[in-house]
PLY file of the C-alpha trace (Angstrom):
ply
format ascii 1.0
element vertex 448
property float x
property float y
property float z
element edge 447
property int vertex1
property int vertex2
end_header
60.99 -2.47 9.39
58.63 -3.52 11.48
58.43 -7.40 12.93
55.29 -9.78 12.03
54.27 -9.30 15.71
54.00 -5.39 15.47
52.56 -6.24 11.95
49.58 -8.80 13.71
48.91 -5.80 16.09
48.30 -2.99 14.02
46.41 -5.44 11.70
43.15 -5.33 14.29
43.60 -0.79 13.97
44.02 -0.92 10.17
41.08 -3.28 9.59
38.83 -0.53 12.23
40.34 2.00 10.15
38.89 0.36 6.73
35.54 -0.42 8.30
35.18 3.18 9.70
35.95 4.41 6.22
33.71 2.04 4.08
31.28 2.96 6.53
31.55 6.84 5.99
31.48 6.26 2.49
28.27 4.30 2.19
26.70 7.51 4.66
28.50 9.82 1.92
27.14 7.83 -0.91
23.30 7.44 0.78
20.41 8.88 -1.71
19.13 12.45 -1.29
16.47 14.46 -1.96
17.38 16.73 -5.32
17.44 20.31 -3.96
16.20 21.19 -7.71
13.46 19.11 -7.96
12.50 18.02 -11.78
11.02 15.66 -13.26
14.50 14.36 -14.13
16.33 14.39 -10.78
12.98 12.87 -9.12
13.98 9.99 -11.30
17.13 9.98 -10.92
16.40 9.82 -6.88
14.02 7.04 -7.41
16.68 4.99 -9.10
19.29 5.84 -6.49
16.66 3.90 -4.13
15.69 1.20 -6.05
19.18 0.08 -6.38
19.70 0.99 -2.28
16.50 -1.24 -1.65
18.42 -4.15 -4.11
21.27 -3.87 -1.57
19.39 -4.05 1.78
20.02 -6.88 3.52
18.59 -5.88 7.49
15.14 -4.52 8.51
16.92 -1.48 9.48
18.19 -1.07 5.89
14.88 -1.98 4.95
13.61 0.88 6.92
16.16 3.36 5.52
14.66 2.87 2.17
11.16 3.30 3.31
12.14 6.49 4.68
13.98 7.60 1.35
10.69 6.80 -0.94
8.30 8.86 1.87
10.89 11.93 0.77
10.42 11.53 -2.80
6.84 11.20 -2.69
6.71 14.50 -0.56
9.18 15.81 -3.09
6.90 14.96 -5.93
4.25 15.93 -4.44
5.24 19.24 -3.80
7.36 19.35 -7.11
6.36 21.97 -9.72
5.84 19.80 -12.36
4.31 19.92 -15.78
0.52 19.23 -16.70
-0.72 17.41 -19.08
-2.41 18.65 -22.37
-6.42 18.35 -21.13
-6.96 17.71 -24.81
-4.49 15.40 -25.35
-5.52 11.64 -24.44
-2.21 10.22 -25.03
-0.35 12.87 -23.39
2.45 12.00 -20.51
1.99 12.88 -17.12
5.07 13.02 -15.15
3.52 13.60 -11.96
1.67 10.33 -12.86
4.12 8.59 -13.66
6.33 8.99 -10.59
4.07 8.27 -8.93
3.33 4.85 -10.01
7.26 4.50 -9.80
6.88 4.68 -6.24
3.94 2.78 -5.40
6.06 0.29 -7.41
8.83 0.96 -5.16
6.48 0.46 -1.96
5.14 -2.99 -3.28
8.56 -3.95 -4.34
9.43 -2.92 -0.15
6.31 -4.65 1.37
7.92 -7.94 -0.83
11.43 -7.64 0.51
10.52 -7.44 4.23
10.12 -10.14 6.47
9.09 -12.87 6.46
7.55 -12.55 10.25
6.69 -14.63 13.12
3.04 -12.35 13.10
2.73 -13.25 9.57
2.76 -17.29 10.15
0.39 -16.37 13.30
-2.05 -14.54 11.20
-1.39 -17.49 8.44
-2.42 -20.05 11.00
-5.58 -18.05 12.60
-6.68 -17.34 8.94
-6.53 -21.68 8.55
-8.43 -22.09 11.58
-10.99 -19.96 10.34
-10.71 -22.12 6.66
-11.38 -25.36 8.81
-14.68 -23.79 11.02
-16.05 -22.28 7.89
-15.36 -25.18 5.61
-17.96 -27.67 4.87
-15.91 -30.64 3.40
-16.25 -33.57 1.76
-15.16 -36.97 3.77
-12.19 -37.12 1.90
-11.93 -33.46 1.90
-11.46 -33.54 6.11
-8.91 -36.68 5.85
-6.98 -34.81 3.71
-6.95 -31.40 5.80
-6.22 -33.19 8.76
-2.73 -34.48 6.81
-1.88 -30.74 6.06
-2.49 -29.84 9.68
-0.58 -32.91 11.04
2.32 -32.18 8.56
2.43 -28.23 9.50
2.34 -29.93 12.75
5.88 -31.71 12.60
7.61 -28.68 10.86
6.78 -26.47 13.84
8.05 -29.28 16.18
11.23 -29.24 14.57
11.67 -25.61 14.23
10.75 -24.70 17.79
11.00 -27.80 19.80
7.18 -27.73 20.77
4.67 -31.21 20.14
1.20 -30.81 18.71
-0.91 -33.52 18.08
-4.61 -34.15 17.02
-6.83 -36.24 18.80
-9.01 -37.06 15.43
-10.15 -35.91 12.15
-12.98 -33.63 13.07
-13.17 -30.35 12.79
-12.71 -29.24 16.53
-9.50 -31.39 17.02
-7.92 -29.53 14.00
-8.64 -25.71 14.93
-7.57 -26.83 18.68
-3.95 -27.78 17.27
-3.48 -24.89 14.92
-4.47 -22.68 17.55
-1.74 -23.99 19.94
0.90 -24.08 16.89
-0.02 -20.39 16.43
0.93 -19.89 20.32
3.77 -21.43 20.32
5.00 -19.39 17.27
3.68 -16.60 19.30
5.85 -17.04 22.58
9.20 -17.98 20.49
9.54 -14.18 20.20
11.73 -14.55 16.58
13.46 -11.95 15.31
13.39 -11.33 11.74
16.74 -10.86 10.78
18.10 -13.14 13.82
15.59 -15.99 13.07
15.40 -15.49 9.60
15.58 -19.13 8.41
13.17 -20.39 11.10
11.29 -17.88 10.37
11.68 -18.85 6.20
11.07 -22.29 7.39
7.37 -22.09 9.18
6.59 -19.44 6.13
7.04 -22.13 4.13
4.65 -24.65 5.79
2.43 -22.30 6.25
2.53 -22.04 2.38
2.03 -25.79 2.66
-0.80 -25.81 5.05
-2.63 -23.27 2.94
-2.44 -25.32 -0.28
-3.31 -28.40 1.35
-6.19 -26.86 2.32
-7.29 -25.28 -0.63
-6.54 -28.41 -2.42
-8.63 -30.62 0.13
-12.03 -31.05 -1.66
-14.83 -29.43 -0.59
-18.36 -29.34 -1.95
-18.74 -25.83 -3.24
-14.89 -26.37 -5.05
-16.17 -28.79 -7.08
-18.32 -26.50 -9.33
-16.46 -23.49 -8.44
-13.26 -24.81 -9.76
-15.38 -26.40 -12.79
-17.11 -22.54 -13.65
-13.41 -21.20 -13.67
-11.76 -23.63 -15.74
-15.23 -23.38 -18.07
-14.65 -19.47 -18.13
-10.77 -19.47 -19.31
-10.06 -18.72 -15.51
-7.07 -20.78 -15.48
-6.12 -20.38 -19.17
-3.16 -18.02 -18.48
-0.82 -20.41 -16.49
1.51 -22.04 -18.06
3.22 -23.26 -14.56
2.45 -21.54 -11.38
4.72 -20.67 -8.42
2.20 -19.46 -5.75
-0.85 -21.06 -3.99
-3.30 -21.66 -4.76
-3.32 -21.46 -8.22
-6.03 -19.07 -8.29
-3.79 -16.21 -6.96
-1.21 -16.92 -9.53
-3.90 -16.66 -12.12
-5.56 -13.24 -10.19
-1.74 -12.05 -11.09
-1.43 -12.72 -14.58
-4.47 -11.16 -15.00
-3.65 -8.07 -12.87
-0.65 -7.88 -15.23
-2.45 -8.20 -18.73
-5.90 -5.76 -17.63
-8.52 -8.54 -17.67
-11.09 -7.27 -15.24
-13.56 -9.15 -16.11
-11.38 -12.54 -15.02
-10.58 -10.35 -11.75
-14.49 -9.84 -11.06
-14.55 -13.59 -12.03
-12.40 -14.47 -9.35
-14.34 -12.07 -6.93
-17.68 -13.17 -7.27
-16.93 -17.28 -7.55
-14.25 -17.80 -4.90
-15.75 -17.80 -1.65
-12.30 -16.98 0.66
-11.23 -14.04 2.42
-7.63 -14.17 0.85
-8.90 -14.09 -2.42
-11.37 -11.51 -1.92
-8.47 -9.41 -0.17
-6.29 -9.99 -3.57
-8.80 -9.59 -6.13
-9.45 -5.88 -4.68
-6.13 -5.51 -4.30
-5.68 -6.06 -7.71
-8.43 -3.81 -9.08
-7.13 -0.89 -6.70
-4.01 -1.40 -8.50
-5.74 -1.68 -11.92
-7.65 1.92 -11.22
-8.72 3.53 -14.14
-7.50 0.20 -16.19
-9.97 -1.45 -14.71
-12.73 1.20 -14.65
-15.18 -1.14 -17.29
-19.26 -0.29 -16.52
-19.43 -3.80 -14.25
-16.21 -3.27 -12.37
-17.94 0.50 -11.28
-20.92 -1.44 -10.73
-19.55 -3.69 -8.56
-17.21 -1.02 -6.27
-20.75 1.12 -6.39
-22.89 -1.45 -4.77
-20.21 -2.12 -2.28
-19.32 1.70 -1.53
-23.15 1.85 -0.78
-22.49 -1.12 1.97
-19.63 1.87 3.18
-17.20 -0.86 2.43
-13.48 0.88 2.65
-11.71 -1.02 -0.22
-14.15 -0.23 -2.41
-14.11 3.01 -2.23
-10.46 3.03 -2.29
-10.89 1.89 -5.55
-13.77 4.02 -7.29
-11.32 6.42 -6.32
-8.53 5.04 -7.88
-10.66 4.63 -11.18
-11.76 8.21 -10.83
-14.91 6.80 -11.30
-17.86 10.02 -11.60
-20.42 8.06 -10.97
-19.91 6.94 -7.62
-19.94 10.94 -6.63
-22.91 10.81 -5.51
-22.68 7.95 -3.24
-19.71 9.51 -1.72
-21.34 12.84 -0.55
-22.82 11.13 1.53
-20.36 9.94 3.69
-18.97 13.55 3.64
-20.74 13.97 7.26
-19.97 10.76 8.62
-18.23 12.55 11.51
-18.11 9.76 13.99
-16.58 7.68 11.48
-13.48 9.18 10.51
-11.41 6.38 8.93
-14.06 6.40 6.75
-14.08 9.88 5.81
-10.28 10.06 5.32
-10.89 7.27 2.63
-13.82 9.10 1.35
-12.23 12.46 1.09
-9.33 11.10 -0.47
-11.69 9.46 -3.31
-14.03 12.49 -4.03
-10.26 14.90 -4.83
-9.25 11.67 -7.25
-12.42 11.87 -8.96
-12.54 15.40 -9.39
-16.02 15.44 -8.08
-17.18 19.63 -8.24
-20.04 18.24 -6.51
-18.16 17.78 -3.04
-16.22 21.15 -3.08
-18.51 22.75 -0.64
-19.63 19.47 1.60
-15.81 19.48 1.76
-15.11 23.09 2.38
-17.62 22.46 5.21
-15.53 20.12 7.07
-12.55 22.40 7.30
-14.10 23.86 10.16
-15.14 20.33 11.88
-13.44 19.52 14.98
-11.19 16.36 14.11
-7.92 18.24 13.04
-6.90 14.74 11.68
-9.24 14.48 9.41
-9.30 18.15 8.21
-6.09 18.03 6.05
-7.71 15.43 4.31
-10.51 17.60 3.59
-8.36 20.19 2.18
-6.35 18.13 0.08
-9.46 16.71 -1.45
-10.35 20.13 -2.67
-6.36 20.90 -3.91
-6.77 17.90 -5.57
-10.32 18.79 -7.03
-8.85 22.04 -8.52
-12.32 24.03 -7.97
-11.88 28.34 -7.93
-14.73 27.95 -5.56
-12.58 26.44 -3.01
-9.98 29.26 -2.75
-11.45 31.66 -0.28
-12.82 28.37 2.86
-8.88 27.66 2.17
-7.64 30.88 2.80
-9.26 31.33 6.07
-8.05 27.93 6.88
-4.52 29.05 5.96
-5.02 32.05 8.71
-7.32 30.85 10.73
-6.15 26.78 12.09
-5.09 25.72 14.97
-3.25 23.02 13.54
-0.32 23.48 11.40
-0.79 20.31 9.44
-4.08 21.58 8.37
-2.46 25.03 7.60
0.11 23.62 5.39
-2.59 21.66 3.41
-4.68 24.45 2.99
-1.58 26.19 1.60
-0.76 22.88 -0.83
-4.35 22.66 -1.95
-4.04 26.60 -2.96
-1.23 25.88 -4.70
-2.99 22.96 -6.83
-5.48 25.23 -7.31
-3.19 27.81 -8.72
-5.31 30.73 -10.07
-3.76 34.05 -9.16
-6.10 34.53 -6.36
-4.73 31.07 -4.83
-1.59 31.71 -5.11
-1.59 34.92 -3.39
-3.46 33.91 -0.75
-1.19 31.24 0.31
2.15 33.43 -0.99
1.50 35.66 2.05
3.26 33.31 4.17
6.82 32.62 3.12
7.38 34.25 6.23
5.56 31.88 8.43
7.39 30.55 11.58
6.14 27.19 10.94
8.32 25.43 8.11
5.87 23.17 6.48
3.67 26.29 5.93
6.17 28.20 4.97
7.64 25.82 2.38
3.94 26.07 0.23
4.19 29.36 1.21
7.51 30.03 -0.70
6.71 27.64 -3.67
3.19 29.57 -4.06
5.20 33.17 -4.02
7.83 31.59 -6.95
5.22 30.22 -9.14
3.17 34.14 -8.59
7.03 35.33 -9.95
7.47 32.69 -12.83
3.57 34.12 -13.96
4.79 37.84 -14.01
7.54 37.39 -16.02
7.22 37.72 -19.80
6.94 34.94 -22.22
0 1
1 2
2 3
3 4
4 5
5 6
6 7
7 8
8 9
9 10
10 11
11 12
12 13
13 14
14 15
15 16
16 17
17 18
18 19
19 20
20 21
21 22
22 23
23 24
24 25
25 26
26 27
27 28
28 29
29 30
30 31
31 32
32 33
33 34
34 35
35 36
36 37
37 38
38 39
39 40
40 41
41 42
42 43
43 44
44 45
45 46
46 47
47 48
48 49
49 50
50 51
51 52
52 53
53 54
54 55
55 56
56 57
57 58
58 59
59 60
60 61
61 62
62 63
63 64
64 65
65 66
66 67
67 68
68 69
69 70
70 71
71 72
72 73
73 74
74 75
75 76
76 77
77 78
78 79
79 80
80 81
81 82
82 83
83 84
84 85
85 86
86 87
87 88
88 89
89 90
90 91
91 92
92 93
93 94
94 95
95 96
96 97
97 98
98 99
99 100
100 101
101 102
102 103
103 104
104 105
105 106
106 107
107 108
108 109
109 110
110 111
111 112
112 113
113 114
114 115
115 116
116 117
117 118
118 119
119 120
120 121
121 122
122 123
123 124
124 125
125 126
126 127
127 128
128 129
129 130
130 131
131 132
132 133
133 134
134 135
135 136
136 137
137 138
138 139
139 140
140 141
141 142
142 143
143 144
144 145
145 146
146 147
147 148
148 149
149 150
150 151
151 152
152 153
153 154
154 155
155 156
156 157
157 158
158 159
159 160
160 161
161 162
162 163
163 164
164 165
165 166
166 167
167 168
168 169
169 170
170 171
171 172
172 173
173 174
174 175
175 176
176 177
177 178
178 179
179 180
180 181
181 182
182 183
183 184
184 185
185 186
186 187
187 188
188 189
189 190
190 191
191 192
192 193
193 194
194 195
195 196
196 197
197 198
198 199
199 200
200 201
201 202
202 203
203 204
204 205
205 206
206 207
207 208
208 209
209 210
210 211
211 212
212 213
213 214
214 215
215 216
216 217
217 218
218 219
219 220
220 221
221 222
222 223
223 224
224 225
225 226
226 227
227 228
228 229
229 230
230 231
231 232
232 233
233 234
234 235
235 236
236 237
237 238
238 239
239 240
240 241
241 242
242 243
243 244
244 245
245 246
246 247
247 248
248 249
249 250
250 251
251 252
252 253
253 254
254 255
255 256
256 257
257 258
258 259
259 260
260 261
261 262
262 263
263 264
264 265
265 266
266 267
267 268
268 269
269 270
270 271
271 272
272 273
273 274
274 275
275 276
276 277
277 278
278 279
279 280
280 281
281 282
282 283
283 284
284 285
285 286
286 287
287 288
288 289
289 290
290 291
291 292
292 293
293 294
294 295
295 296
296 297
297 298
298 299
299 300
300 301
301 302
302 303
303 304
304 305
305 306
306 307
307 308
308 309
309 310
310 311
311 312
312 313
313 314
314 315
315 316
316 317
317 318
318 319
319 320
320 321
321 322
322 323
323 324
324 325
325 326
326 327
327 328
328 329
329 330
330 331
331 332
332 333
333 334
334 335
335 336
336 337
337 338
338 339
339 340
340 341
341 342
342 343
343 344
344 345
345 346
346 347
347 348
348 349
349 350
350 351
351 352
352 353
353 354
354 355
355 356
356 357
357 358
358 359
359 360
360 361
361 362
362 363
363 364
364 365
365 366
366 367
367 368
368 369
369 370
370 371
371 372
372 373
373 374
374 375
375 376
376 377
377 378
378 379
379 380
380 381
381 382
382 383
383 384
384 385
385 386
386 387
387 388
388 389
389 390
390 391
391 392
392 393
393 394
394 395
395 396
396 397
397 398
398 399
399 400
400 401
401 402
402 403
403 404
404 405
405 406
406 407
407 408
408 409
409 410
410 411
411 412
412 413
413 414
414 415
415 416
416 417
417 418
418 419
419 420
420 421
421 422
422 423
423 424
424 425
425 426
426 427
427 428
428 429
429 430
430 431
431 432
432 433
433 434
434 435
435 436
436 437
437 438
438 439
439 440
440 441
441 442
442 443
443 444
444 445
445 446
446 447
């Protein structure tokens, strides 16, 4: 038997033992792709990460989950899934639906990160900007100065740094919140190391943004009056975010009330709320597709204004279509043809297939697989052959293997064939569409 000395010693071994072993079976236990990928195993995948994303307690874990949901939306995304019944309103769409699980999953990721030291530095440089552009009342600027002067003493206790202000004017303010936002800055915090310092100056900076929404100004006054006229505020019960209009924009995110979301749009003159309230009706898309909201994203779209388009696209809305073309040739603007692209293949819009066959031959090859999925994602027969030659013809593989996906959305016979002639291809992405085109040519031939 052995002594409690020899007992003490192997204790330190046994315990590296059990750690080694819990660790290989959280690696043997980690969420993988489905190698038969359904509609049912996709969701079975996607709850596998949403309860890995519960657990994650680290950025890296945080990033290990980020990584899992970009392989289920490639596996859904190249999934063979079922259609939906044209003629059917009400009928399901699983490829739809799985979708929406993981943008849900990617909103639910963007909430558990941080908080960051760049976030309170962006938080800070977006109140400096609230001060300059500002025009307060006198009591308005007394009371904006006490939010500054109390975000003030929070960062002096957190980091050890002293900011004071010289007066109440304007200047003196946006002079100290620019230092605070240094010295947040040069602290060089970590996120998991720092967390609760971190936590800490999130929260003032929570603080300092209420106080100065709540520090009157003249335009609030009949602003806020309008909104609470209009039923703006009607939904909250109790709110836990500032201001209060964001916790209203939510509630009516959540219950489909454009017309409060345009509301909030057109009367609150802030960048965060503007930033939110598009947000929302990106996430709304064809929810929030009413004749103004279209109307609205139209007249911006028109301005070239990114978001917006984001969002006609999102409410496969026809009628901006023709707006759209026209950015089809915006070559030395190619951020904005990536959105563009992207919008015209939501839509559907026939009208673009051959502006965007054009541009698989322009020169940006990072833009070109955006013009190819547009037309997948269009569906158009008149599409098949500029995609084909694509297919042989690229020098870029990542275009290749978008021409071949696009074929495969496609899917007449003629598509299919064209990219089914190479499941041989060296290069894997290619070949992968290849294959799937060549097994949905086989599942065709055989008999019903």
């Amino acid at each position: 038997m052995s002594n409690g000395d020899d007992e003490a010693a192997d204790a330190p071994e046994e315990a590296a033992e059990d750690g080694a072993a819990d660790a290989d079976a959280e690696e043997a236990t980690a969420p993988a792709l489905p190698d038969e990928v359904t509609e049912e195993s996709l969701n079975e995948y996607l709850d596998e990460i949403a309860e890995r994303l519960d657990e994650a307690e680290t950025e890296a874990d945080l990033d290990d989950v980020e990584a899992l949901i970009d392989d289920a939306e490639a596996g859904i995304e190249e999934a063979d899934l079922p259609e939906p019944d044209e003629d059917d309103e009400d009928a399901e769409d699983p490829r739809a639906d799985l979708e929406s699980r993981v943008e849900d999953l990617r909103s639910d990721l963007e909430d558990a990160r941080g908080p960051y030291a760049e976030d309170v530095v962006a938080d800070v440089e977006a109140a400096v900007e609230t001060v300059e552009s500002t025009e307060w009342t006198a009591d308005g600027l007394g009371d904006a100065a006490d939010a500054v002067e109390a975000f003030a003493a929070t960062v002096g206790d957190e980091l050890g740094v002293e900011v004071e202000l010289e007066d109440d004017e304007v200047e003196a303010l946006t002079l100290a919140l620019d230092s605070l936002a240094e010295a947040v800055d040069d602290a060089d915090l970590d996120p998991d190391d720092d967390a609760e310092t971190i936590a800490a100056l999130v929260e003032a900076t929570d603080a300092l943004e209420a106080g100065l929404d709540e520090a009157e100004e003249w335009d609030d006054l009949e602003t806020n009056e309008q909104l609470m006229a209009q039923g703006y505020y009607d939904v909250l019960g109790h709110y836990k975010d500032y201001p209060p209009e964001w916790s209203a924009l939510k509630v009516h995110e959540r219950e489909g009330n454009t017309d409060m979301v345009l509301l909030a749009l057109n009367s609150l003159q802030s960048e965060f709320m503007e930033r939110h309230c598009l947000e929302s009706l990106q996430r709304m898309g064809k929810r929030a597709a009413t004749e103004e909201a279209v109307d609205q994203m139209l007249d911006r779209a028109g301005k070239r204004d990114q978001p917006a388009i984001r969002i006609l696209g999102k409410m496969a809305a026809e009628e901006a279509t023709e707006t759209l073309v026209e950015y089809v040739d915006e070559d030395s603007n190619p951020q904005l043809q990536k959105v563009t692209f992207k919008a015209l293949g939501e839509i559907g819009a026939a009208e673009a297939v051959q502006p965007l066959a054009n541009k698989l031959e322009m020169e940006d090859d990072n833009v070109r697989p955006y013009a190819a999925r547009a037309l997948g994602l269009i569906g158009d027969a008149r599409a098949v052959d500029p995609l084909a030659d694509a297919l042989a013809e690229d020098d870029s593989d990542d275009v290749r293997a978008a021409a071949a996906w696009a074929l495969r959305q496609i899917g007449t016979r003629e598509a299919l064939e064209a990219a089914a002639e190479y499941a041989d291809e060296r290069v894997f992405i290619v070949q992968t569409e290849a294959e799937k085109a060549a097994d949905a040519l086989d599942e065709a031939a055989q008999p019903a």
